[in-house]
C-alpha positions, 0 to 999 in steps of 0.5 A: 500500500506504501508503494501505491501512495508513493507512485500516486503521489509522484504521478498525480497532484492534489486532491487526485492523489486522496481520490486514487488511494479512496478508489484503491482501496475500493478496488482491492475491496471487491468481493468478486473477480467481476467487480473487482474488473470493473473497478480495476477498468474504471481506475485505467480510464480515471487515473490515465496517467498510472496506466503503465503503472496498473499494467505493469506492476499491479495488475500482474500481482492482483491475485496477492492483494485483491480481497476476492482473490485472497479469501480464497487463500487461509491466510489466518488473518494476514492481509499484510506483509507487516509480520513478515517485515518484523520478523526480517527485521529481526532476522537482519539485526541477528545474522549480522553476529555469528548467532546460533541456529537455537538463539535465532528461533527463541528471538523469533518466537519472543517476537511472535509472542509479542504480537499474540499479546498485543492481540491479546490485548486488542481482543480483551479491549474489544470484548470488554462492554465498559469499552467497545463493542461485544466482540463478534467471535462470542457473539456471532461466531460463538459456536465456531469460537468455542470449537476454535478455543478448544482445537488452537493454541493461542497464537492462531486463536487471537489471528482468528478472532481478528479475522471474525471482527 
């Protein structure tokens, strides 16, 4: 998404950079491979001056990042690249010292921890009344949630519940 307000900002000016990225993301919305080619058609006509752009370095990826194509795909609620950056991040600042096979995997899962507990916490803050919402996964999906609290370990759980909300 960064790549595409940085091409959207140098290709185009003013209020057409917000309107490209508003009409992006409704693009990459689309529930259907039919809406999302239309959507896609009406971006070339709108936004001319991407063009080579669209043909070029979106579209031949859509299938990663177009929400029809993805929810076809069990991604556990990934829908970004921003774990895999943390993790890389990690694995740069540990390989640079002569770091052992062993040392390397608990950095990893520290780090992997660390994110199920902010999950965690986002899903407390989300079920609590006082605070927000009741959480979807205990009201709408109670009974797949109780069948997922009984087969996951938390990790996977807390990645499930962000993708009932």
């Amino acid at each position: 998404m960064e790549n595409v307000k940085k091409k959207a900002k140098y290709k185009l000016h003013g209020d057409m950079v917000k309107s490209f990225i508003e009409d992006f993301y409704h693009m990459r919305n689309s529930y259907t491979q039919t809406q999302f080619n239309s959507r896609y058609n009406n971006m070339l006509v709108k936004y001319e001056t991407c063009h080579s752009y669209f043909e070029n370095k979106l579209y031949p990826s859509h299938n990663s990042w177009a929400k029809y194509s993805i929810a076809k795909i069990f991604t556990a609620g990934v829908e970004s690249t921003q774990c895999v950056e943390s993790i890389n991040g990690v694995l740069k600042k540990h390989l640079d010292r002569s770091t052992l096979l062993k040392e390397l995997v608990k950095v990893i899962e520290n780090e992997l921890e660390k994110k199920s507990q902010y999950i965690r916490i986002k899903d407390y803050y989300g079920s609590n009344l006082s605070v927000g919402l009741p959480s979807t996964y205990n009201t709408i999906f109670k009974e797949i949630n109780h069948l997922l609290q009984i087969h996951l370990s938390p990790t996977p759980l807390s990645l499930q519940h962000a993708q009932m909300k």
